[in-house]
VEXDREN-2710 file (C-alpha; in Angstrom, 1 decimal):
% VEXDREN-2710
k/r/px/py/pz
1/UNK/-4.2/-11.0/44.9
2/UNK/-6.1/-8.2/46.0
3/UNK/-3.2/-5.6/45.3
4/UNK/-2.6/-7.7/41.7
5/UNK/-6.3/-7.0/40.7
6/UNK/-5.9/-2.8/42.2
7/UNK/-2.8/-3.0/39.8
8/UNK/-4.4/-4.2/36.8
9/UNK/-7.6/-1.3/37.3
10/UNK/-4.9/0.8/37.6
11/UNK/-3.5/-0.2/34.5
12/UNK/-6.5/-0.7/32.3
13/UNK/-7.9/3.0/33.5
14/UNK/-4.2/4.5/32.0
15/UNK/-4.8/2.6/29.2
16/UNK/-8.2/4.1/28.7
17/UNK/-7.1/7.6/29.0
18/UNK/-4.2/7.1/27.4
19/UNK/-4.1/4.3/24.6
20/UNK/-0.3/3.0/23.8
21/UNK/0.2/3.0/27.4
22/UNK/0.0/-1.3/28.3
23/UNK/2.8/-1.4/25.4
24/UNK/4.9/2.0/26.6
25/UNK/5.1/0.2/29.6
26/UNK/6.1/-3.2/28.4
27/UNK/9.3/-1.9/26.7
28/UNK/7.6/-1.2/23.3
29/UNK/7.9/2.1/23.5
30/UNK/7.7/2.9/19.8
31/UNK/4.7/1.1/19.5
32/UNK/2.9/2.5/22.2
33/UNK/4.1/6.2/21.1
34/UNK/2.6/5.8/17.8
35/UNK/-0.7/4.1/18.8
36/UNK/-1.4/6.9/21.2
37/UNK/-0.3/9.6/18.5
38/UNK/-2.4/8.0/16.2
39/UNK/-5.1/8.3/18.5
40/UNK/-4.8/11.6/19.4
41/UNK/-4.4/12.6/15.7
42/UNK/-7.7/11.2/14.6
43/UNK/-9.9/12.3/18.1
44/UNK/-8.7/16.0/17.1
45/UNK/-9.3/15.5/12.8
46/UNK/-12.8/14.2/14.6
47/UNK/-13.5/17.3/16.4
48/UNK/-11.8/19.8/14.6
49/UNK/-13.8/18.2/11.2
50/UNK/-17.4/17.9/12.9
51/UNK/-19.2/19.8/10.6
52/UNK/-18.0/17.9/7.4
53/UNK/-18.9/14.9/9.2
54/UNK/-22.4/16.0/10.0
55/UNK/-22.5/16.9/6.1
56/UNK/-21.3/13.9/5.4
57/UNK/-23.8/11.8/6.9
58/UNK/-26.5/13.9/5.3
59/UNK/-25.2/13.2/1.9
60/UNK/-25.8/10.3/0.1
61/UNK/-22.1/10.3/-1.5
62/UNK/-20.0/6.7/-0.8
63/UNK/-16.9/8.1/-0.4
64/UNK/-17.9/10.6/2.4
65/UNK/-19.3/8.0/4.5
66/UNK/-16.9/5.2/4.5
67/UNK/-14.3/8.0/5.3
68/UNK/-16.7/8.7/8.3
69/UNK/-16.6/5.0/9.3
70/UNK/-13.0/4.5/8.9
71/UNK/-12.6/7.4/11.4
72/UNK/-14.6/6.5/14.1
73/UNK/-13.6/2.8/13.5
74/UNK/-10.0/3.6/13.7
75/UNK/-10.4/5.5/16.9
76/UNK/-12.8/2.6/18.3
77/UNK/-10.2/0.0/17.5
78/UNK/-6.8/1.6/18.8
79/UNK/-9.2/2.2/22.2
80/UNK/-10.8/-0.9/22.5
81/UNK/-7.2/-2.4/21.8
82/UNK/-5.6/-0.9/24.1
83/UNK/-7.7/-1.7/26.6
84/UNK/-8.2/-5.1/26.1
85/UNK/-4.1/-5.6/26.2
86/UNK/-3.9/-4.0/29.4
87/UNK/-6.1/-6.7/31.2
88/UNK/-5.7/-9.2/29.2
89/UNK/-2.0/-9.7/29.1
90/UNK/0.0/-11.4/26.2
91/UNK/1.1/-14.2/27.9
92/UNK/4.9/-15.3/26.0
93/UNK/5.6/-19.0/26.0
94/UNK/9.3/-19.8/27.3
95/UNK/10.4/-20.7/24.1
96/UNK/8.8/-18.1/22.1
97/UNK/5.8/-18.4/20.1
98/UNK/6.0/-21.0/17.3
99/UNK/3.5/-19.6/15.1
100/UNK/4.2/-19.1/11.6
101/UNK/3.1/-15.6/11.0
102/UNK/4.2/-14.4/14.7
103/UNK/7.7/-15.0/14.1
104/UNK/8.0/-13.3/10.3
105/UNK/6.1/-10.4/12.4
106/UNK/8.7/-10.7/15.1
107/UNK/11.8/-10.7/12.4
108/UNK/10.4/-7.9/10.8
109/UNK/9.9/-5.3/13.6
110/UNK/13.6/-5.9/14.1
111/UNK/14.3/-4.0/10.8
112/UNK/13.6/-0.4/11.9
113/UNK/13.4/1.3/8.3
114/UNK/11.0/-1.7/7.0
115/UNK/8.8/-0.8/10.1
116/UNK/9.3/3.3/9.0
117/UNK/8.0/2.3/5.6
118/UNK/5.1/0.2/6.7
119/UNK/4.3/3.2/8.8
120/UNK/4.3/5.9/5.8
121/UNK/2.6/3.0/3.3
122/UNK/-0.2/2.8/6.2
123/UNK/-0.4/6.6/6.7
124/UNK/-0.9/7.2/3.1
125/UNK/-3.5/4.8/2.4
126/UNK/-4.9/6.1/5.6
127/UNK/-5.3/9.7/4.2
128/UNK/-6.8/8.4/1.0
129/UNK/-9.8/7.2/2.9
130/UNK/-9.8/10.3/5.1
131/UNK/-9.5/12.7/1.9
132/UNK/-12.9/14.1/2.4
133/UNK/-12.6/14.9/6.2
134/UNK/-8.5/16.0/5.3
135/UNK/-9.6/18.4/2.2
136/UNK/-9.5/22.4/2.7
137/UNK/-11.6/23.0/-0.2
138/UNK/-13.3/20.9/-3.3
139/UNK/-10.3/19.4/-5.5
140/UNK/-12.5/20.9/-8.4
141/UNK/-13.9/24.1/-7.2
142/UNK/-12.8/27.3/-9.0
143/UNK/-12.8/29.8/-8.0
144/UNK/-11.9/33.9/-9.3
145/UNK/-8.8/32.4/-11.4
146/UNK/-7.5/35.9/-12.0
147/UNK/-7.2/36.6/-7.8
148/UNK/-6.2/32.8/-7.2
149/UNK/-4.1/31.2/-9.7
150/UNK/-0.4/30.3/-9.1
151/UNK/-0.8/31.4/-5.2
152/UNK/2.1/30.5/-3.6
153/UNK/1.7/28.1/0.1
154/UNK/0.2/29.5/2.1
155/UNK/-2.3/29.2/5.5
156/UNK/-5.5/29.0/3.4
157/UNK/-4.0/27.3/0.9
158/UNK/-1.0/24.7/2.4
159/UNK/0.7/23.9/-1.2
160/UNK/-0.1/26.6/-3.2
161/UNK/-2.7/26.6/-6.3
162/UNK/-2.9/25.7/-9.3
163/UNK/-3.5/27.8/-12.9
164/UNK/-7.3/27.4/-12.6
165/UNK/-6.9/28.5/-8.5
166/UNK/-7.7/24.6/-7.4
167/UNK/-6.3/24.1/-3.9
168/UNK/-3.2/21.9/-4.4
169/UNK/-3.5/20.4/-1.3
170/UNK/-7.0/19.1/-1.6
171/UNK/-6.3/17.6/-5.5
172/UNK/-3.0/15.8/-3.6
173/UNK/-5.0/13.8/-0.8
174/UNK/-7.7/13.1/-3.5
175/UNK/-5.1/11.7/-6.0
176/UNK/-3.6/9.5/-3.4
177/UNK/-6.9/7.9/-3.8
178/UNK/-6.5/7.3/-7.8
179/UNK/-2.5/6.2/-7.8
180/UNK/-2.2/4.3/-4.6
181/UNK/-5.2/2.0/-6.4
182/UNK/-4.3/2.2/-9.6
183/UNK/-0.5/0.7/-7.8
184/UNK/-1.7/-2.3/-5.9
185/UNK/-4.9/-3.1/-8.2
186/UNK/-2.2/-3.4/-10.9
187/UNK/0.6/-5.4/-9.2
188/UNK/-1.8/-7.4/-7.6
189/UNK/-2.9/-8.4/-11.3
190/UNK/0.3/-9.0/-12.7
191/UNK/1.2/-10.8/-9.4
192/UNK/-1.0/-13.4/-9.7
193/UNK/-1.1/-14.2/-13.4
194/UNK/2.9/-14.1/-13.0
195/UNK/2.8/-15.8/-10.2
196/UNK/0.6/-18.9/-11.7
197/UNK/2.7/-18.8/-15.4
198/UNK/5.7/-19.3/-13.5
199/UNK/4.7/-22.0/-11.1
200/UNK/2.9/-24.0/-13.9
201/UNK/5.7/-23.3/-16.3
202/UNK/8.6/-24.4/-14.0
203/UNK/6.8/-27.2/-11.6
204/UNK/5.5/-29.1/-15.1
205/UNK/8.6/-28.3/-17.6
206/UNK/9.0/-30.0/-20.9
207/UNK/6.5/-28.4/-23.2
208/UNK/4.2/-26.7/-21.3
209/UNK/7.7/-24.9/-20.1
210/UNK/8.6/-24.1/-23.6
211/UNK/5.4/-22.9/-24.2
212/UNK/4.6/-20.9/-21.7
213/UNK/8.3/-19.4/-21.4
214/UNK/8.5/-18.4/-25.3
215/UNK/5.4/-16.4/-25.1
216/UNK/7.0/-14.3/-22.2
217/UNK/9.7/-14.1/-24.4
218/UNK/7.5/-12.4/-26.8
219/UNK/6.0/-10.7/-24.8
220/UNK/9.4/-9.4/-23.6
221/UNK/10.3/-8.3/-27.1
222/UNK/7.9/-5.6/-26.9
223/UNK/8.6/-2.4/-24.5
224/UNK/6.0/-2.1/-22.0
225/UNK/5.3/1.1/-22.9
226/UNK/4.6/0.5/-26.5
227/UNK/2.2/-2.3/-25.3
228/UNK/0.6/-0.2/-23.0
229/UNK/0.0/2.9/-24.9
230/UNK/-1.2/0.5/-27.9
231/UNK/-4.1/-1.0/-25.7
232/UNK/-5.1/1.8/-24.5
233/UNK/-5.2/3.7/-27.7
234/UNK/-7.7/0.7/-28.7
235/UNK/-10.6/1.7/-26.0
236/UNK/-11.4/4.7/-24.5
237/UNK/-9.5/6.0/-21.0
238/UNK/-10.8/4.8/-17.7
239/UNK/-9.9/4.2/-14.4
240/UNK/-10.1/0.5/-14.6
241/UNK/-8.6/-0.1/-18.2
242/UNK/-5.6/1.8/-16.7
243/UNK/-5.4/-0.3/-13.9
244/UNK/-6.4/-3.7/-16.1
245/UNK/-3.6/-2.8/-19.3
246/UNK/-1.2/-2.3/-16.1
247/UNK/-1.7/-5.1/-14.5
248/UNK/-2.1/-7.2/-17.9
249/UNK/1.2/-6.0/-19.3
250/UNK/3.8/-6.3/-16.1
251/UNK/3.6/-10.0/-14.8
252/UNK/6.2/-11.3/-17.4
253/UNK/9.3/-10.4/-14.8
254/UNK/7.7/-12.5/-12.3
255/UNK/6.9/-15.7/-13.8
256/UNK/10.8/-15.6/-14.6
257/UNK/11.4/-15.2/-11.1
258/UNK/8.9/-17.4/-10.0
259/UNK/9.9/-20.4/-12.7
260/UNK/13.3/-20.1/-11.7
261/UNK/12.9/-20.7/-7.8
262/UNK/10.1/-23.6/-9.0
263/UNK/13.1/-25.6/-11.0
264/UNK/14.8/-25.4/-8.0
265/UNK/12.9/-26.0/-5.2
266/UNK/10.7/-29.2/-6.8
267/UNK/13.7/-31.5/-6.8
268/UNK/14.0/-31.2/-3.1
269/UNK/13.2/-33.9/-1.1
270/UNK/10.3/-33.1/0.8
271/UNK/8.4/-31.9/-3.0
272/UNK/9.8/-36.2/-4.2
273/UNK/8.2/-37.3/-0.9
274/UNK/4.9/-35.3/-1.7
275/UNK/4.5/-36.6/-4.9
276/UNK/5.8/-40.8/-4.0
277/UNK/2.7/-40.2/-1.5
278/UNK/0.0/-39.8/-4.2
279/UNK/-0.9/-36.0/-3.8
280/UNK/-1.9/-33.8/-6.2
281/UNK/-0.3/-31.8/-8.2
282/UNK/-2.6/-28.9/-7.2
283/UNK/-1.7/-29.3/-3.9
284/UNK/1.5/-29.8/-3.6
285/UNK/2.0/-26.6/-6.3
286/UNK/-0.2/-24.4/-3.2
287/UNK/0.9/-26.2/-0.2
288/UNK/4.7/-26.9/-0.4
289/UNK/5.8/-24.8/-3.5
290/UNK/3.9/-21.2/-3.6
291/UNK/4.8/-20.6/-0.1
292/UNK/8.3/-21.1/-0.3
293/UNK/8.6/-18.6/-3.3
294/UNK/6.8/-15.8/-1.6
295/UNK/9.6/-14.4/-0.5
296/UNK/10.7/-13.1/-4.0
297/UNK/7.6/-12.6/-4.9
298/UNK/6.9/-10.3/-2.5
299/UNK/10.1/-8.1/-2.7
300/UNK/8.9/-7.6/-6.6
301/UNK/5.4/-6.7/-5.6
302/UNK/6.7/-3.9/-3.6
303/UNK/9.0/-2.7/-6.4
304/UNK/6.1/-3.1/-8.7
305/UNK/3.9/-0.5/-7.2
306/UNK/6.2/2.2/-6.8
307/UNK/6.9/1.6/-10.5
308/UNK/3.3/0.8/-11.4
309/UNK/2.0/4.8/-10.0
310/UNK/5.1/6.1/-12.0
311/UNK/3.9/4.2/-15.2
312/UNK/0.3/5.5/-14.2
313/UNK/2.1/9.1/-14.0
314/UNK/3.7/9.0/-17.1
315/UNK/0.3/7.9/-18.8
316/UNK/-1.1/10.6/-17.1
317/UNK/1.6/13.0/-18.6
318/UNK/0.5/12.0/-22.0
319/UNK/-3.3/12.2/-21.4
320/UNK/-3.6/8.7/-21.8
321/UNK/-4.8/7.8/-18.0
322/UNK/-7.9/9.3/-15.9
323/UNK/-8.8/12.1/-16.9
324/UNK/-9.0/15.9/-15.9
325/UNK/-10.7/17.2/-13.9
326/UNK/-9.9/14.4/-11.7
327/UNK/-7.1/14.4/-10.1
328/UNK/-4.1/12.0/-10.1
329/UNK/-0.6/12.4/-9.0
330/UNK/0.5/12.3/-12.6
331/UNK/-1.7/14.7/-14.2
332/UNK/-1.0/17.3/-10.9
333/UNK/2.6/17.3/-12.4
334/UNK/1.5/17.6/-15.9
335/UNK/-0.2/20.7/-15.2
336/UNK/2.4/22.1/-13.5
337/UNK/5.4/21.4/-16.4
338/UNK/5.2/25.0/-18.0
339/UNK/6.0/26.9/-14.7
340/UNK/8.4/24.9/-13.1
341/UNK/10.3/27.6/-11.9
342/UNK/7.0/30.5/-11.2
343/UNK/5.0/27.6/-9.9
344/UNK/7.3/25.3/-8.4
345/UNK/4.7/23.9/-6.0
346/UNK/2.3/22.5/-8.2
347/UNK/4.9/19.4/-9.5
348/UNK/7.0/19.7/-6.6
349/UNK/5.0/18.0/-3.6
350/UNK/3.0/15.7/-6.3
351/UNK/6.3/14.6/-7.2
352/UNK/7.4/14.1/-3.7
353/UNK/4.7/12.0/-2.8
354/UNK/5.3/9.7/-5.4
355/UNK/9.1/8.9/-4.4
356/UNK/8.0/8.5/-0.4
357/UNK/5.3/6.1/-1.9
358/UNK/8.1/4.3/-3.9
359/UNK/10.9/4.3/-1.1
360/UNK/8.4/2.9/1.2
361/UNK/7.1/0.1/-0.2
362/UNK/11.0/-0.6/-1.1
363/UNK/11.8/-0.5/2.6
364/UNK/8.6/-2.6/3.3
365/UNK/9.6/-5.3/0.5
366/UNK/13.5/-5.2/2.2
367/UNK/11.9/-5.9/5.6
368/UNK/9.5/-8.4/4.2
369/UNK/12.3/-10.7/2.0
370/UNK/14.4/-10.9/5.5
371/UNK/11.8/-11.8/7.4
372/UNK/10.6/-14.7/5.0
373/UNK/13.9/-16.1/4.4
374/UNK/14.2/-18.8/6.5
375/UNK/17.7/-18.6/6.3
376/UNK/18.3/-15.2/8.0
377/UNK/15.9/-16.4/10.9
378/UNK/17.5/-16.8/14.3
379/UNK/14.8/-19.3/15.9
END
């Protein structure tokens, strides 16, 4: 007993020192490489960005301070964590745990590039609330535009600047901010209204079906794009209309998806059952049918954001999204389209970021679908 207890100091001191160790030594050696990583990444952007953090807590600006607090909360959380597992134990039952959520987390570690995505989608929201701390310089400072425009990447200047000298770098990790919102702000919008058209369209049928179904198909008629473009022409351009006229004009593909697996799945037995003993329709639409249609759902709500910050980019190529001089992954490559081949940088790594964001979230939806799908489970 004694030794036991000596063991398990031991092991909660190594786990102090270094966190990720309790799961290294468990066999989970990817987590535990990347937990300690991640720790060691945000102790040094801690020390290394002291003096922006000291100005950031003298400042009365929002977005200075909660990427303050997200720091020091990360790096509290991965500790405490850490510690925490190494003496308490996770204790496995024989069978394996039989909780809902624990086994779709289970199958979905399995898939290696899902886990990869959900890695690089974390890590880029992550620098989006770190932007201030992660910034070399102001995404809007200029400064002599005849000694720093178009300068290649370099030490001072990681991707280059652009034709007013603006550090490319900085106007990146700030845009993150604008297009990873304006994505899932969007998707979630057009998720849910999709989500509830198709459900009420497929569970109740007859007319309400033909209804509901022949607007979409109006809807439908019209590109995207011309319906986009038209509402936004109407008021002027802001961040939220951007994401609202997104969001407001993209949920027609998934109440299609959504009615379809509705027809189907409410002539199963256990749906009869439900309704022969008296419940609502309410509930058995939330409690037996939504959840077995989340699979889909979810796979198109990954696809949707990667889509939804290329439609926000293309808006932003025509001036019709935020505005300069803020900055935006779309407008970065706007500004860079007449010197494509001097100034390669400047649309280059905007451009890049935006195809990592997609391919992530598509490796994330891939991993997701599986793991939902009670059909490739092996319980």
């Amino acid at each position: 007993m004694i030794l036991l207890q000596k063991s398990k100091v031991r092991h909660a001191l190594l786990s102090a020192i270094l966190p990720g160790f309790d799961r290294f030594a468990a066999g989970e050696r990817l987590a535990g490489s990347l937990c300690f990583l991640s720790y060691l990444s945000l102790l040094a952007l801690a020390i290394f960005s002291w003096d922006k953090i000291a100005s950031a807590l003298e400042s009365n600006k929002i977005d200075e301070w909660i990427a303050v607090i997200f720091l020091f909360g990360m790096i509290a959380s991965i500790w405490f964590s850490s510690v925490y597992q190494s003496v308490y134990s996770r204790q496995k039952n024989s069978d394996g745990s039989r909780d809902q959520w624990l086994i779709i987390w289970r199958d979905f570690k399995k898939n290696r590039l899902a886990i990869i995505g959900l890695i690089c989608v974390l890590g880029f929201y992550a620098v989006a609330l770190l932007a201030p701390l992660l910034a070399v310089a102001d995404p809007n400072m200029q400064g002599d535009v005849v000694k720093t425009r178009y300068l290649s990447p370099s030490f001072d200047h990681p991707l280059g600047t652009d034709k007013f000298g603006r550090d490319i770098f900085s106007r990146l990790i700030y845009g993150s901010r604008i297009s990873l919102s304006i994505g899932f702000v969007a998707v979630s919008i057009s998720v849910v209204i999709g989500t509830a058209v198709g459900a009420i369209s497929g569970y109740f049928g007859q007319m309400i079906d033909t209804v509901l179904m022949r607007f979409v198909d109006i809807l439908l008629a019209f590109p995207r794009i011309f319906l986009v473009l038209a509402l936004i022409a109407m008021y002027s351009n802001s961040l939220w209309l951007t994401m609202a006229v997104l969001g407001f004009t993209g949920w027609m593909g998934t109440s299609r998806i959504v009615r379809g697996q509705v027809l189907s799945i409410k002539e199963e037995g256990y749906i009869l059952a439900a309704k022969a003993l008296g419940m609502s329709h309410t509930r058995i639409i939330f409690r037996h049918i939504l959840p077995n249609v989340l699979a889909p759902v979810i796979v198109v709500a990954t696809l949707g954001i990667g889509n939804t910050i290329l439609a926000e980019s293309f808006l932003s190529y025509l001036g019709l999204s935020v505005q300069p001089p803020t900055p935006t992954w779309g407008n970065i490559i706007f500004q860079g389209q007449d010197n494509m081949l001097s100034a390669w940088w400047i649309s280059t790594f905007p451009g890049i970021a935006i195809v990592f964001t997609a391919l992530s979230y598509n490796l994330v939806g891939d991993g997701l679908r599986d793991a939902l799908d009670p059909k490739l489970r092996n319980i």
